[in-house]
Residue, then its C-alpha position, 0 to 999 in steps of 0.5 A: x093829689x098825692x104825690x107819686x112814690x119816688x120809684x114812680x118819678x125815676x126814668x124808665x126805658x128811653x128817659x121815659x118817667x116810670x109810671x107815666x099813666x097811658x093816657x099821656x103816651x102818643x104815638x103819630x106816624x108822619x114825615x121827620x124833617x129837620x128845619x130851622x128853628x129861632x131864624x135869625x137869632x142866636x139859638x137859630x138851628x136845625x131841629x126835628x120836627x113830625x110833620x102830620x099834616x100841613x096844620x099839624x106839626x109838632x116839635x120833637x126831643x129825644x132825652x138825652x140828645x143835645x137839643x141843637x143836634x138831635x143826632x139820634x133822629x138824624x137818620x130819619x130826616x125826609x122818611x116816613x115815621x111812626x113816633x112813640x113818646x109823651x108830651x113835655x110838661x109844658x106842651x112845647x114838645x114831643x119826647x121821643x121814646x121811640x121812632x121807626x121808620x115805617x112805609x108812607x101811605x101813598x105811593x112814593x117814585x124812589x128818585x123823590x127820597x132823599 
């Protein structure tokens, strides 16, 4: 396999890598939530993570954000996202290019939000 040219391995808009083919570009809408990750161990924190469905919940990463605060995903804890981003190489993760709150497909009584 040829390696991509150096212009194609520079990060593009959002720390996103230039060139990154399409196919490895998701986006999933569900609930943010921040929940503790590593209990009981040094590195315990609260991370984000989109809750899809009850089996399906995946670690997310903003580039360029401290790993143990996230802060720039803080705003969208309890809301109902759609995420634009890739998977990290080792599949640990989501990288986060982009995230917008947007309306949840079910009814929701507004004492219920956060």
């Amino acid at each position: 396999m040829d390696p991509l040219p150096d212009e194609k391995k520079l990060p593009g808009p959002g720390g996103t890598p230039a060139g990154l083919p399409d196919q490895n570009r998701v986006t999933l809408t569900g609930h943010l939530l921040f929940l503790v990750h590593a209990r009981g161990s040094k590195s315990e924190s609260w991370v984000p993570y989109l809750v899809v469905a009850p089996s399906q919940v995946h670690r997310l990463h903003r580039e360029g954000d401290n790993p143990f605060l996230e802060s720039s995903l803080t705003l969208f804890h309890g809301r109902h996202v759609a995420v634009h981003g890739h998977w990290e190489p080792s599949g640990r993760f989501l990288v986060v290019e982009d995230c917008q709150a947007c309306p949840p497909p079910f009814p929701v009584r507004e004492e219920t939000l956060p």
